[in-house]
C-alpha positions, 0 to 999 in steps of 0.5 A, a space after each residue: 500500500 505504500 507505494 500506490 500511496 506516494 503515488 497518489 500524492 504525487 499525482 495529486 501534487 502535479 495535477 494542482 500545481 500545473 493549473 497555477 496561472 502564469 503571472 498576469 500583467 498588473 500595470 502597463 504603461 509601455 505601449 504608447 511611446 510619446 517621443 520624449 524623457 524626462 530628464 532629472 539629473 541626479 534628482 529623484 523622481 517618481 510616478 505614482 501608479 494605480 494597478 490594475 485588476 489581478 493579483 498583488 505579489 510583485 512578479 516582475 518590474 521593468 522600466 525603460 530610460 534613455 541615455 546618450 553617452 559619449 563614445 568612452 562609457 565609464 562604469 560610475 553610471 548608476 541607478 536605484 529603484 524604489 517603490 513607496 506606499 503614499 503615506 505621507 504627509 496630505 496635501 487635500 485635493 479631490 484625489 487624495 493625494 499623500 506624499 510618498 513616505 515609507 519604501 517597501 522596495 529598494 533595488 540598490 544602486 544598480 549598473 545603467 548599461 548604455 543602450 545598444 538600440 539606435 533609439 537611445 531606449 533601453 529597458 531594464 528587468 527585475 525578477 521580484 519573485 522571491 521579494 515577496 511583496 504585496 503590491 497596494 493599489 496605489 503607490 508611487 515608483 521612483 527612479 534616481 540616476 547617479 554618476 551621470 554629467 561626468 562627460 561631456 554628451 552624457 544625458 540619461 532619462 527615464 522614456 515617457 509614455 501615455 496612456 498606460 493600457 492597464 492600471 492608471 495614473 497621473 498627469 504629474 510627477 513626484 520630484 524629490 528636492 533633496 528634503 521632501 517631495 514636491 508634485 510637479 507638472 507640465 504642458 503634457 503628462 509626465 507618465 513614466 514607461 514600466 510594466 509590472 506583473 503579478 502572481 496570486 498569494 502563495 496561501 492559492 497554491 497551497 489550499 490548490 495542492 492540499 485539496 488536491 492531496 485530500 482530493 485524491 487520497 480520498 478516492 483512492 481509500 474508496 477504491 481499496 474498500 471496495 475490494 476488501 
């Protein structure tokens, strides 16, 4: 009996886990490309983002920047990604809007590779699978770049698009002076390019499995009475 048993179990485990859904896009404002960057400096800036309908654990983050350098490329070009819950202090307004405060991601400083497409663009993904971070609704995402205005020719910029094909956004844009956040705007949407998906609660993967094990092992226990 032990043998038909791990059988069962197995089996039970495979057929719950090959119906876990694939990570399913949350937020995409990558689609239509406005022509045009937004140039901080080393300043950071942010873009506050609602997501769309789905899950809520962080999959994947991708964003896209443009940079021209110089034909001597040094290795001090940097960038550093974060994600804050708009917590902060409220400035009224129709639309609820709370400065970013408190970060619940921090990608570090990471390499800005100069880009290999005669476009000057370039995306940059991060696998946040193992990260474990349960996304609000509404949240603001930031991009600082750093090490860049060494050479003479160096411009880096986060890509502009408008509007996002799912999830939603705003027309402004956070700016960080160095001492707090101000909401800037201009003539047209400052909307920055990214994409993010998501997957469900690993708790849908379990509940999934253990029915499965129950499931199974139930029916095989009738099979075996029937023969006694």
């Amino acid at each position: 009996m032990q043998p038909k048993t791990t059988l069962v179990v197995c089996g039970a485990i495979l057929a719950a886990t090959s119906t876990v859904p694939a990570a399913t896009m949350v937020y995409n404002n990558g689609v239509n490309y406005s022509g045009s960057f937004l140039n901080p400096g080393a300043n950071e800036v942010g873009d506050e983002i609602i997501l769309g309908a789905g899950p809520r654990i962080a999959s994947t983050f991708q964003f896209e920047y443009f940079a021209s350098y110089p034909l001597v490329h040094t290795p001090n070009e940097q960038f550093r990604i974060r994600f804050y819950n708009n917590d902060g202090t409220d400035l009224g307004g129709p639309f609820n809007t709370h400065l970013p405060n408190s970060v619940f991601y921090d990608s570090g400083l990471q390499t800005l590779a100069p880009p290999i497409d005669p476009s000057g663009r370039a995306t940059y993904l991060f696998d946040l699978t193992l990260a474990n971070i349960v996304l609000p609704d509404r949240f603001t995402w930031s991009v600082q770049f750093t090490g860049v205005g060494d050479q003479v020719g160096e411009t880096v910029g986060v890509s502009l698009y408008d509007p996002p094909t799912v999830g939603n956004n705003f027309d402004d844009f956070w700016f960080n002076t160095g001492s707090t956040w101000e909401l800037r705007a201009t003539n047209q949407p400052i909307n920055f390019g990214a994409q993010i998906t998501a997957v469900p609660e690993p708790s849908t993967y379990l509940l999934a499995i253990l029915g499965g094990i129950c499931g199974l092992a139930l029916l095989n226990r009738r099979r075996n009475s029937g023969r006694q």
